[in-house]
N, CA, C and O of each residue as an XYZ file, in Angstrom:
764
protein
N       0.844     -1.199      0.000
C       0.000      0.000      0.000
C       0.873      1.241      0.000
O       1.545      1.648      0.948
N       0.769      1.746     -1.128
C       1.273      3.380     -0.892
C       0.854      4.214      0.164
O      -0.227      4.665     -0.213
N       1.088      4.622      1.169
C       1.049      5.535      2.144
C       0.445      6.914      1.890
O       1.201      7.714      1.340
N      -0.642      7.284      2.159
C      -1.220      8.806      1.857
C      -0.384      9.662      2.721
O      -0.054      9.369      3.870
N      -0.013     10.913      1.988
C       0.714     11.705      2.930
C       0.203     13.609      2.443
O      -0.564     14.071      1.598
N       0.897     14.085      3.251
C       0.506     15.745      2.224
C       0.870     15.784      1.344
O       1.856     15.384      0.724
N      -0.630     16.737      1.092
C      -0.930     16.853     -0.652
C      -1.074     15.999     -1.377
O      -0.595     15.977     -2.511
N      -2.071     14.728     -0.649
C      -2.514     13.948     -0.709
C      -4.169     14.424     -0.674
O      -4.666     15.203      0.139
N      -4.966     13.620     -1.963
C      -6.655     13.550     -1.456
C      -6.941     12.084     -2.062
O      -6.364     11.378     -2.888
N      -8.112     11.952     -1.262
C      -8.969     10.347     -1.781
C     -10.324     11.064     -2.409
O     -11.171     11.848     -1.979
N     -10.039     10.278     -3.830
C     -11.450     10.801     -4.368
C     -12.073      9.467     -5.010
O     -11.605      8.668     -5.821
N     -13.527      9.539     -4.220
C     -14.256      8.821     -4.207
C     -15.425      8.099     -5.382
O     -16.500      7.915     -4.812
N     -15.451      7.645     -6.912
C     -16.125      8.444     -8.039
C     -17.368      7.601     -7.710
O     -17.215      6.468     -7.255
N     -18.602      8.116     -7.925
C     -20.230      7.541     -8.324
C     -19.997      6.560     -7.552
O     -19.495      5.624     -8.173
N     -20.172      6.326     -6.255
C     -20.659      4.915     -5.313
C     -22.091      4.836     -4.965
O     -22.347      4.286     -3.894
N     -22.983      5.243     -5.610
C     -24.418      5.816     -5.715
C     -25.343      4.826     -6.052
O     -24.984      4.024     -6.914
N     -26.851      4.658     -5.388
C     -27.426      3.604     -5.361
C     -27.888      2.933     -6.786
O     -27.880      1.714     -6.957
N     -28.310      3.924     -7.838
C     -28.654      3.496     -9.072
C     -27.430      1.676     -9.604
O     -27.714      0.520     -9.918
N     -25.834      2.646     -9.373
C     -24.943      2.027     -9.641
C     -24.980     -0.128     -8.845
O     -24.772     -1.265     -9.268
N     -25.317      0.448     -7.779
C     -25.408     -1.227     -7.174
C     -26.521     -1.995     -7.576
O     -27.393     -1.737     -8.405
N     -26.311     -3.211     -6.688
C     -27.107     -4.525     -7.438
C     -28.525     -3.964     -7.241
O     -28.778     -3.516     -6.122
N     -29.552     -3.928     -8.255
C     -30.826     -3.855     -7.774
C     -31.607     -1.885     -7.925
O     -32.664     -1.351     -7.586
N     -30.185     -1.380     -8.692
C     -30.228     -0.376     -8.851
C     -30.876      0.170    -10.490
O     -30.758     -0.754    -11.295
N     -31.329      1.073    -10.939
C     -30.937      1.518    -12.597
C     -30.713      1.128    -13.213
O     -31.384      0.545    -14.065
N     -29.180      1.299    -13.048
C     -27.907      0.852    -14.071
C     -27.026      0.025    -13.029
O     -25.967      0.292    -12.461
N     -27.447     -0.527    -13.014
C     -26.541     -1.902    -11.764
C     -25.751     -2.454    -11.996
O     -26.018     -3.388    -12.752
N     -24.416     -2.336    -11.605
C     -22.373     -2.875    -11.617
C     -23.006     -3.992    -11.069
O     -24.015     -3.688    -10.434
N     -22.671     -5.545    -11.114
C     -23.096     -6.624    -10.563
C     -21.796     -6.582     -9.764
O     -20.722     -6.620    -10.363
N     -21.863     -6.495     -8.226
C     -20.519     -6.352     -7.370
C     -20.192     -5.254     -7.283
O     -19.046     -5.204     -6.837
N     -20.593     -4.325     -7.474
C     -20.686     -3.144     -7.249
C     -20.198     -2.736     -5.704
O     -19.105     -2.298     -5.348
N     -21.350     -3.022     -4.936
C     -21.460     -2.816     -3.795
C     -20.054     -3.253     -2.668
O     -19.678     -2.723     -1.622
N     -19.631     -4.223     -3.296
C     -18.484     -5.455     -2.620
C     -17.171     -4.225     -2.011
O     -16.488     -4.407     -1.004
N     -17.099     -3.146     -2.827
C     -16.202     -2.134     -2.774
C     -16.194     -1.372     -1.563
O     -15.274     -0.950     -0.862
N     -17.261     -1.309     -1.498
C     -17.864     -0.290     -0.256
C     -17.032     -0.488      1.174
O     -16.323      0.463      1.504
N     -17.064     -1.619      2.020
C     -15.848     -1.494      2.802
C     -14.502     -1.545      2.434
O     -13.734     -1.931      3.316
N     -14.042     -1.262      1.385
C     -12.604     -0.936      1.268
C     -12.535      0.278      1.332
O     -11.600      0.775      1.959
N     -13.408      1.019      0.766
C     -13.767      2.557      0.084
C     -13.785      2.772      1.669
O     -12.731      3.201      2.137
N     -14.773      2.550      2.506
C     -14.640      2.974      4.085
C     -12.873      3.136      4.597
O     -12.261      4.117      5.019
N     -12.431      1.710      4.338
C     -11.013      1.750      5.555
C     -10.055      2.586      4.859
O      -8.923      2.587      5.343
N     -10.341      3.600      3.394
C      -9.431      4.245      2.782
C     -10.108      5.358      3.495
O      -9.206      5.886      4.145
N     -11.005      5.873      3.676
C     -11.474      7.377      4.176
C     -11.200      7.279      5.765
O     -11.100      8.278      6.477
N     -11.109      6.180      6.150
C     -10.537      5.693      7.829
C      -9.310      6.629      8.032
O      -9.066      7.527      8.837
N      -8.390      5.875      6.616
C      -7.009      6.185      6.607
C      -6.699      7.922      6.470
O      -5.943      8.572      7.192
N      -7.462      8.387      5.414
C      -7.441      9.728      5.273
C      -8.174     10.863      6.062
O      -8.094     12.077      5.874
N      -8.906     10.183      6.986
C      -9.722     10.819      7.725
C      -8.320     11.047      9.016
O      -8.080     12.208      9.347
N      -7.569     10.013      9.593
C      -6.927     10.174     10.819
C      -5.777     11.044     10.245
O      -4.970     11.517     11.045
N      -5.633     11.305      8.837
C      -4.317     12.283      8.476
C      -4.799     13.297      8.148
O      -4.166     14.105      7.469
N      -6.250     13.543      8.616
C      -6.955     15.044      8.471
C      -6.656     15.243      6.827
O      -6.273     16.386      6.577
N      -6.757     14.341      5.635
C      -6.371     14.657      4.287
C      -7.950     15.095      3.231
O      -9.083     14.839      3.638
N      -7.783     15.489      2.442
C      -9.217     16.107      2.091
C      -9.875     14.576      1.185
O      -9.196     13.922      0.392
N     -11.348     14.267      1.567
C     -11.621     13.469      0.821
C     -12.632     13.861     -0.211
O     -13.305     14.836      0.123
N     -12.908     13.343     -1.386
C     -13.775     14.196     -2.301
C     -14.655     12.709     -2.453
O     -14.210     11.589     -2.202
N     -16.303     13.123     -3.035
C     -17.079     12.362     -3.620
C     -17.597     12.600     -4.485
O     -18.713     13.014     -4.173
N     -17.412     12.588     -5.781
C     -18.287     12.652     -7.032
C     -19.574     12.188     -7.243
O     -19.777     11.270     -6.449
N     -20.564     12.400     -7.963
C     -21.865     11.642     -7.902
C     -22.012     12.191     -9.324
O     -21.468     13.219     -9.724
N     -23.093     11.105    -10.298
C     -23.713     12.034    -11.073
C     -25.170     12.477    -10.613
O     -25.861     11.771     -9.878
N     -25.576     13.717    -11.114
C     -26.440     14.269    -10.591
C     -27.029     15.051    -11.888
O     -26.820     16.212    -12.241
N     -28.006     13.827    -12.609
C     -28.764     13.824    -14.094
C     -29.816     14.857    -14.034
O     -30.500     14.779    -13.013
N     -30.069     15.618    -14.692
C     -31.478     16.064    -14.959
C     -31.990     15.108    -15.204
O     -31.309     14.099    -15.389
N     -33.856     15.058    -15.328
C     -34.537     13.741    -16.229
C     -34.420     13.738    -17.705
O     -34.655     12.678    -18.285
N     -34.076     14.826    -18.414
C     -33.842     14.517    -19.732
C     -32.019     14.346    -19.820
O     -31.687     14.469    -20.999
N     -31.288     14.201    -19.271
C     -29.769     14.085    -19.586
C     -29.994     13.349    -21.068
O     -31.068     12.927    -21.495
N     -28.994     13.315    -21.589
C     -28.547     13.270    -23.358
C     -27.678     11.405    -22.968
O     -27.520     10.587    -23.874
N     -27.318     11.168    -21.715
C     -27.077     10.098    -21.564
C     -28.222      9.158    -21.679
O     -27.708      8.039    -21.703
N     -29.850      9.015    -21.784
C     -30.211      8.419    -21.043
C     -31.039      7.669    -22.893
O     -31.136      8.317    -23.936
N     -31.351      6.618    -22.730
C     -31.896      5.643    -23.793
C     -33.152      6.662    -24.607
O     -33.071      6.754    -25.832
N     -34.512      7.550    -23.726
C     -34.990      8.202    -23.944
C     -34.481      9.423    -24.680
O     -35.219     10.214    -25.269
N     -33.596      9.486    -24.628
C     -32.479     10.891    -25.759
C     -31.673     10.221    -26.330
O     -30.708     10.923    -26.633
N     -31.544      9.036    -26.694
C     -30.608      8.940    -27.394
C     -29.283      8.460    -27.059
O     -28.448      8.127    -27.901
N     -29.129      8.437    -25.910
C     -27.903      7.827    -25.196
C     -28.067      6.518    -24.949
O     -29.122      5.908    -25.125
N     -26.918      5.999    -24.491
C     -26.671      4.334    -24.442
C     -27.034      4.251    -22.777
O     -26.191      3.433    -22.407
N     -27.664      4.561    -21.793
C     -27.925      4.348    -20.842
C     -29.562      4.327    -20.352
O     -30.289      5.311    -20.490
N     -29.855      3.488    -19.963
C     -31.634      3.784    -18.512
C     -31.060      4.711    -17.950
O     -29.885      4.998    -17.720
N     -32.764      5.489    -17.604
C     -32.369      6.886    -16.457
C     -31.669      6.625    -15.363
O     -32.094      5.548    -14.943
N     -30.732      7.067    -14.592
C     -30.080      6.941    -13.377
C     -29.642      8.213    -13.041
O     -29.325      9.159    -13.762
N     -29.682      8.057    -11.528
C     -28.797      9.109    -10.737
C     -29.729     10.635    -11.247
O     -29.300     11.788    -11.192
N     -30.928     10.234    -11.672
C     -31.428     11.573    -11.793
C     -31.663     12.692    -10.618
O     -32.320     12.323     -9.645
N     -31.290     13.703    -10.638
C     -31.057     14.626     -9.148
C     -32.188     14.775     -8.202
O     -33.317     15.146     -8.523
N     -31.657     14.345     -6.589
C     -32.734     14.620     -6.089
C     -33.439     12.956     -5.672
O     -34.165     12.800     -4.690
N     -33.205     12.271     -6.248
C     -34.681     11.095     -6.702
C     -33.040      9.850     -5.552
O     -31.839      9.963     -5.305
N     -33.923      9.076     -5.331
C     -33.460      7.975     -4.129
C     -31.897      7.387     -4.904
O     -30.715      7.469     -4.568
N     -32.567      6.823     -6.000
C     -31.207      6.600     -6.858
C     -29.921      7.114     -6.847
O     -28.967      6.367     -6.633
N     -29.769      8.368     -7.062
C     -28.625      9.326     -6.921
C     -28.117      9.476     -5.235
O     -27.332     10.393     -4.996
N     -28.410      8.886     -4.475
C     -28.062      9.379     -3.092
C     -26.903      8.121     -2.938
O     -26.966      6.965     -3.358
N     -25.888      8.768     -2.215
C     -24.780      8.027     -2.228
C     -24.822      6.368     -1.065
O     -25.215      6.266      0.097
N     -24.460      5.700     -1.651
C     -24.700      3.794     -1.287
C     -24.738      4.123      0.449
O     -24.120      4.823      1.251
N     -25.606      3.373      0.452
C     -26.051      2.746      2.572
C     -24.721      2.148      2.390
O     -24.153      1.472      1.532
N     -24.370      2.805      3.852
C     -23.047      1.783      3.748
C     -22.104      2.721      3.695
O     -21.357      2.821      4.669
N     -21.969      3.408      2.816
C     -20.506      4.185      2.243
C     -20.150      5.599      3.308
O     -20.549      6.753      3.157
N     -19.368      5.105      4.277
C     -19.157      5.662      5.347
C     -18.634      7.945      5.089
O     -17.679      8.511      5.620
N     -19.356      8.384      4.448
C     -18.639      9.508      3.976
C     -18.676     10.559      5.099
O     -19.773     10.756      5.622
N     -17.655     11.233      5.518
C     -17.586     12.090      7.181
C     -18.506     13.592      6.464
O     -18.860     13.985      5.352
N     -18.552     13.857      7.296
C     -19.186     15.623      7.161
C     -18.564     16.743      6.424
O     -19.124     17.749      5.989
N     -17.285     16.404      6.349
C     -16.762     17.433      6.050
C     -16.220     16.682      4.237
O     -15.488     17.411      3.568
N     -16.401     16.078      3.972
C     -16.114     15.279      2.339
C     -16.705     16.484      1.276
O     -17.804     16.997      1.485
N     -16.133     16.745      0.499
C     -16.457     17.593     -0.982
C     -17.094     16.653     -1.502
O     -16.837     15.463     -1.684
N     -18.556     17.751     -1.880
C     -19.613     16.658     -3.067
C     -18.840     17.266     -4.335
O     -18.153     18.285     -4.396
N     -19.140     16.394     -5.258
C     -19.017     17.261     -6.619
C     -19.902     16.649     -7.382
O     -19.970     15.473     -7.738
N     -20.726     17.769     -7.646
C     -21.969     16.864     -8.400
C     -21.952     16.814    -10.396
O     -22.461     17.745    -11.020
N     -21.507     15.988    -10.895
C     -21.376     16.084    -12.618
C     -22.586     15.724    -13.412
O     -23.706     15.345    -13.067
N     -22.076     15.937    -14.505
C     -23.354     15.589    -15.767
C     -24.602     15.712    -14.979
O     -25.465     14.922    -14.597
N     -24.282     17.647    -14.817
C     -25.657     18.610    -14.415
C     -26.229     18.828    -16.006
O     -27.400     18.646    -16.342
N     -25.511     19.109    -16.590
C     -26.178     19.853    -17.992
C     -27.087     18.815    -19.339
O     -26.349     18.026    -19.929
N     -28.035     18.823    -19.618
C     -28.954     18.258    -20.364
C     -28.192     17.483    -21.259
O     -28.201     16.256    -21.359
N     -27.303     18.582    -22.124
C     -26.928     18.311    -23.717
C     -24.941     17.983    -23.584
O     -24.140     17.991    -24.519
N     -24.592     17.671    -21.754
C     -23.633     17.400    -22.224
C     -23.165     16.152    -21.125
O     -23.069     16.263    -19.903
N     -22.902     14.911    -21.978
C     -22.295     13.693    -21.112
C     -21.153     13.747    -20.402
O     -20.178     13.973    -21.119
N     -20.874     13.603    -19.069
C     -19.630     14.193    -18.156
C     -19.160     12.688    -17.201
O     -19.472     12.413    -16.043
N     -18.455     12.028    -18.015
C     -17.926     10.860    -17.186
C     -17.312     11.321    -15.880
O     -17.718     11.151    -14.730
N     -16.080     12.034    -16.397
C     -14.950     12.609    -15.537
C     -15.467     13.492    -14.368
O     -16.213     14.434    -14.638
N     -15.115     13.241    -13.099
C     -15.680     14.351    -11.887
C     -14.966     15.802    -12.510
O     -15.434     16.861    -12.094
N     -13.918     15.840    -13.433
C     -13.682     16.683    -13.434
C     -14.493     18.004    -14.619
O     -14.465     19.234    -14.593
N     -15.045     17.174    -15.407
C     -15.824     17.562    -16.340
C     -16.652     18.720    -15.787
O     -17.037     18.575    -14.627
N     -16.966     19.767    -16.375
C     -17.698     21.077    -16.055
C     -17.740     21.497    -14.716
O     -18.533     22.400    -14.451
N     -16.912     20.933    -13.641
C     -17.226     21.178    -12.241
C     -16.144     22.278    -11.822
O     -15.770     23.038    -12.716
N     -15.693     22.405    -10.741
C     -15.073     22.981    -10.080
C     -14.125     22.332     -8.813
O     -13.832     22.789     -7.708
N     -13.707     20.749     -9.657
C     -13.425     19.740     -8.445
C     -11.571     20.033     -8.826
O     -10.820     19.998     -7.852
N     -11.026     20.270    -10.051
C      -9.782     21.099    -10.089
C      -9.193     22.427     -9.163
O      -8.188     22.784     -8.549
N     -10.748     22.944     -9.574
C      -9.824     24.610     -8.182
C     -10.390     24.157     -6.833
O      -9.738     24.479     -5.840
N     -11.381     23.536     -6.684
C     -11.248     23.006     -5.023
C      -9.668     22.372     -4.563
O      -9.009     22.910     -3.673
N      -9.073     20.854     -5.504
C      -7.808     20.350     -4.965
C      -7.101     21.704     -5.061
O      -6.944     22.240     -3.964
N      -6.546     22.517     -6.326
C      -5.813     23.379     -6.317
C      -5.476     24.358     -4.927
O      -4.325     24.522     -4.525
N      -6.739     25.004     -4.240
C      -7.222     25.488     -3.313
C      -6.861     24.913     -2.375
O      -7.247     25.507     -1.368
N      -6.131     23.766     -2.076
C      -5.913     23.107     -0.614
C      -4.730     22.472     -0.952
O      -4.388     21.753     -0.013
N      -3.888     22.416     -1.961
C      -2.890     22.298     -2.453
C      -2.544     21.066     -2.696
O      -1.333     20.845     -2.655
N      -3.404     19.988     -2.996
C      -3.345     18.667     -3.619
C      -3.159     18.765     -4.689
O      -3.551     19.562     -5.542
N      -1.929     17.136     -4.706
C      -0.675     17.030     -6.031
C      -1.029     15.870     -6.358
O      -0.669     15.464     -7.463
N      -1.815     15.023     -5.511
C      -1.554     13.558     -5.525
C      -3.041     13.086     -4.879
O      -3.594     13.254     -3.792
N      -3.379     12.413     -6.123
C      -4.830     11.948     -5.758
C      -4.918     10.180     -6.116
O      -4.551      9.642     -7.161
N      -5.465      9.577     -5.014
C      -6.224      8.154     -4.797
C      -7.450      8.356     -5.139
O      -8.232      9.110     -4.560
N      -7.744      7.468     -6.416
C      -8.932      7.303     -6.715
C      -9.638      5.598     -6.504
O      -8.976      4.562     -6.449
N     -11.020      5.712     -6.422
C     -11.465      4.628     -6.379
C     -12.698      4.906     -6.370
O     -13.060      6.039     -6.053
N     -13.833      3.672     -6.808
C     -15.129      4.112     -6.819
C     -15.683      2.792     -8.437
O     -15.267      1.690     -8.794
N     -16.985      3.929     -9.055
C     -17.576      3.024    -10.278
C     -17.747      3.900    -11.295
O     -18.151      5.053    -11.147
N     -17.455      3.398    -12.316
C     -17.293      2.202    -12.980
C     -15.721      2.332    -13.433
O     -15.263      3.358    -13.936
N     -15.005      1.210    -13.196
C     -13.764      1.449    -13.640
C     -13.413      1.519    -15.133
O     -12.225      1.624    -15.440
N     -14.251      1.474    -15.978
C     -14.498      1.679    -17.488
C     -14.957      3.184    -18.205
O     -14.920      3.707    -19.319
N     -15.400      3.511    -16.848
C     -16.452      4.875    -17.368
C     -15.721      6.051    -16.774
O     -14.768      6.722    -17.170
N     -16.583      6.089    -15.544
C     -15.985      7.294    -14.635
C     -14.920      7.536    -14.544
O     -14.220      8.417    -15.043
N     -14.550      5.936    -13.209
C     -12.914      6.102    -13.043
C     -11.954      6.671    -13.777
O     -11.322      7.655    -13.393
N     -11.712      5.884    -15.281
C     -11.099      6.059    -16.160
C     -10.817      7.292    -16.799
O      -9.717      7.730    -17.134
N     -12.333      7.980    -16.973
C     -12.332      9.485    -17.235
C     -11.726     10.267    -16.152
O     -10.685     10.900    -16.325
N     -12.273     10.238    -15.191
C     -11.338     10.750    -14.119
C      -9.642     11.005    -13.587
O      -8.906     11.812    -13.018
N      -9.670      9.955    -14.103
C      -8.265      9.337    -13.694
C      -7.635      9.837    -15.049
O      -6.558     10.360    -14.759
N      -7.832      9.891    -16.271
C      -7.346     10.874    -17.943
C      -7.480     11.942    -17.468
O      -6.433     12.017    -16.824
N      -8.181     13.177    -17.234
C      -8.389     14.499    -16.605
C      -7.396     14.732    -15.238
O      -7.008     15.898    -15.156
N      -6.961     13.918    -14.254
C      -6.511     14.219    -13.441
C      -5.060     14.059    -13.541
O      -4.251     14.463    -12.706
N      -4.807     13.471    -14.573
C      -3.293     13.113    -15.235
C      -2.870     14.213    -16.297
O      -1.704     14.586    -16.427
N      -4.195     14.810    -17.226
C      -3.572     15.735    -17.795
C      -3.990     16.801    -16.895
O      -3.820     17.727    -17.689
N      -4.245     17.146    -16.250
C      -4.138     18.680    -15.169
C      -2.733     18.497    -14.327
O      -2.384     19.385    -13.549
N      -1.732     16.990    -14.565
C      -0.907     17.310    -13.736
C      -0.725     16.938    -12.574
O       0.325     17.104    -11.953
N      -1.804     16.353    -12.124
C      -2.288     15.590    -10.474
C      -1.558     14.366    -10.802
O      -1.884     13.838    -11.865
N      -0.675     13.826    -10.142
C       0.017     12.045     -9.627
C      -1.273     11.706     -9.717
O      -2.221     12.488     -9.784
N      -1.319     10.092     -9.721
C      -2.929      9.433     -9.650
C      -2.353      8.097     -9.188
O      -1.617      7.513     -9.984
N      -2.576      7.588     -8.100
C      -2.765      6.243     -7.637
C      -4.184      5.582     -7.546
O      -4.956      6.064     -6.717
N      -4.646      4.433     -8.383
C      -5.836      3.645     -8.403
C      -5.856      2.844     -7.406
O      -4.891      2.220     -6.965
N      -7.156      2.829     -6.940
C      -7.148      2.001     -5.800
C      -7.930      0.649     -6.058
O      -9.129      0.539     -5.803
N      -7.072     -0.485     -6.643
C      -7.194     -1.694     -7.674
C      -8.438     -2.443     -6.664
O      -9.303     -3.095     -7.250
N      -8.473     -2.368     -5.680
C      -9.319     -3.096     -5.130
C     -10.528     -2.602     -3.980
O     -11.029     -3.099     -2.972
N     -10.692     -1.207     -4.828
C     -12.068     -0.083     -4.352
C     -12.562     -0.047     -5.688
O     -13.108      1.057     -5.694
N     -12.737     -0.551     -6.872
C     -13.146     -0.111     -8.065
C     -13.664     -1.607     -8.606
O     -13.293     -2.741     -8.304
N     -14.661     -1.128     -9.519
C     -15.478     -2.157    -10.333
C     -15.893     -1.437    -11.424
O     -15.933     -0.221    -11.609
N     -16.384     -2.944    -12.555
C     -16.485     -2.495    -14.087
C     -17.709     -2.449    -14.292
O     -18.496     -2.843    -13.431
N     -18.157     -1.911    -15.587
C     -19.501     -2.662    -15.689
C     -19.003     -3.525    -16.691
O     -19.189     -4.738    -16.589
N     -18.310     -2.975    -17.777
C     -18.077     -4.452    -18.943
C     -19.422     -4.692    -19.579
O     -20.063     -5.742    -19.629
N     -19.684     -3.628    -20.003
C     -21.005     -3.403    -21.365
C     -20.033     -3.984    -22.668
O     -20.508     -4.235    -23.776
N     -18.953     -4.105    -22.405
C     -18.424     -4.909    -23.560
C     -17.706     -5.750    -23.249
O     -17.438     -5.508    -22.072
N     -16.959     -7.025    -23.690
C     -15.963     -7.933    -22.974
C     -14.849     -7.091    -22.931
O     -14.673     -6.194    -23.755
N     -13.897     -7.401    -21.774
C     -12.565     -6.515    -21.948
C     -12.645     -4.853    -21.256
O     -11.826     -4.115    -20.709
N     -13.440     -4.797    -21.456
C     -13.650     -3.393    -20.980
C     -12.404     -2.485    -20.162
O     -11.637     -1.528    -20.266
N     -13.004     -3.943    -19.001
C     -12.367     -3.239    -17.630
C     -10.623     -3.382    -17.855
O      -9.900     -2.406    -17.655
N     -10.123     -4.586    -18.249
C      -8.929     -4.902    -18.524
C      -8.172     -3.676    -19.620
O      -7.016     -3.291    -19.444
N      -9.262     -3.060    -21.004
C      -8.669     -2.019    -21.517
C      -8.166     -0.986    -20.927
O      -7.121     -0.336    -20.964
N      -9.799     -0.984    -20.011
C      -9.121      0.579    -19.180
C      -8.243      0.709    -17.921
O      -7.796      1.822    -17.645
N      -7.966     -0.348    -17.139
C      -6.443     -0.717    -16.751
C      -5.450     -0.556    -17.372
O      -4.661      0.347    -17.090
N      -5.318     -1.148    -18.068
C      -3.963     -1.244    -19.602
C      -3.591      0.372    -20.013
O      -2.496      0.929    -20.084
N      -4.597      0.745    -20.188
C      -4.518      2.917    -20.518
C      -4.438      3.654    -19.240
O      -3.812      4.714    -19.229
N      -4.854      3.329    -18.440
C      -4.714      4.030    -16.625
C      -2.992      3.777    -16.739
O      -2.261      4.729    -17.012
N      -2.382      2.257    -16.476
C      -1.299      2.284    -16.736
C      -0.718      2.793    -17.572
O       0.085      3.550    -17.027
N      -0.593      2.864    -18.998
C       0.120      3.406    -19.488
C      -0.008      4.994    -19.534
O       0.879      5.603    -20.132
N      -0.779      5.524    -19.096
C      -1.461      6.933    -18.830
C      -0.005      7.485    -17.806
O       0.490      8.607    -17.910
N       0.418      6.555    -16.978
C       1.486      6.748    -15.443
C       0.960      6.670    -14.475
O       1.551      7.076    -13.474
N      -1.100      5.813    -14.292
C      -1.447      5.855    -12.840
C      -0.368      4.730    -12.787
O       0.126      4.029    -13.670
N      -0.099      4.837    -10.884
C      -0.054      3.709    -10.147
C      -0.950      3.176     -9.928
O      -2.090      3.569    -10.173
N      -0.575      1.948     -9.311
C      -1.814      1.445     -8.925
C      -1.265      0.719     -7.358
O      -0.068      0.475     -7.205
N      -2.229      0.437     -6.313
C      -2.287      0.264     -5.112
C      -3.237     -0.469     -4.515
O      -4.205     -0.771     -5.213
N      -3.204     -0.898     -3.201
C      -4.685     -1.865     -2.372
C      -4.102     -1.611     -1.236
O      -2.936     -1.224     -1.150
N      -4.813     -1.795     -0.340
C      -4.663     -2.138      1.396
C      -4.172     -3.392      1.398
O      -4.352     -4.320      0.609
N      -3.371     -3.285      2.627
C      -2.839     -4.737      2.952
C      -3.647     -5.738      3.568
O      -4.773     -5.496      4.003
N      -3.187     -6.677      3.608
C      -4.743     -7.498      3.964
C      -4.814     -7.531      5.120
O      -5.376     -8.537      5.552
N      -4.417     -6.721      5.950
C      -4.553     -7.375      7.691
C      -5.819     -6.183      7.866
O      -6.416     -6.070      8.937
């Protein structure tokens, strides 16, 4: 396990109910993540380090959704039970929301996409971001491309993340490009 230290943040992407079993758009294992995702905000919580949570937060017409034209069922539409972040997912009081793919006509994988989740880290002087969360094909991935070209270090957290694998391979591609991108990659030790 790489060690979080200053100028260090854990960012958390879409752990949101649509996403789990029984949800919307449901990651099968989805959920399985959720106490790892806890003992990493454990870790960053006792080094007082900033933790962030992404969500998407859809209008009902988003441009993602099968009804417009997009390759997805409605999910995570704002407001509605779906979009509220997973039972379970231990997030403290003081965690940055960042809410994405607000805008109708534009699809926003990346937390970093149209938000303001760049000048928040900037603002507290994070260099070096742990990511983990869903979908490691979608979000993550976008996330983790945006946070590499702004310049942010990126350590994946290989065993807080899940795929959906709407295609075979998926998840294994977007490993293969995270790596060669320069994330690291990382897990908790097993004790």
């Amino acid at each position: 396990m790489i060690e979080p230290s200053h100028n260090d943040a854990l960012i958390i992407v879409d752990v949101q109910k649509d996403f789990l079993p029984g949800g919307a758009l449901a990651i099968e294992g989805g959920d399985q993540i959720i106490p790892r995702l806890n003992r990493y905000v454990e870790k960053f919580r006792k080094k007082s380090l900033p933790i962030v949570a992404t969500r998407d937060w859809h209008p009902p017409n988003h441009c993602s959704f099968i009804s417009q034209g997009g390759p997805w069922p409605p999910h995570c539409v704002a407001g509605t039970p779906g979009a509220q972040f997973a039972d379970g997912l231990q997030l403290p009081p003081e965690a940055i929301i960042i809410s994405k793919a607000t805008d109708p006509d534009q699809e926003a994988y990346s937390g970093f996409q149209l938000t303001d989740l760049e000048e928040k880290l900037r603002q507290m002087g994070v260099r070096r971001l742990f990511i983990g969360g869903l979908a490691t094909d979608y979000c993550v991935l976008n996330t983790v491309r945006d946070a590499l070209q702004r310049g942010f270090e990126v350590i994946l957290l290989t065993d807080a993340i899940h795929a959906v694998n709407a295609n075979p391979g998926d998840e294994i591609k977007a490993l293969e490009e995270m790596r060669r991108l320069g994330t690291q990659f990382t897990h908790l030790d097993p004790s």
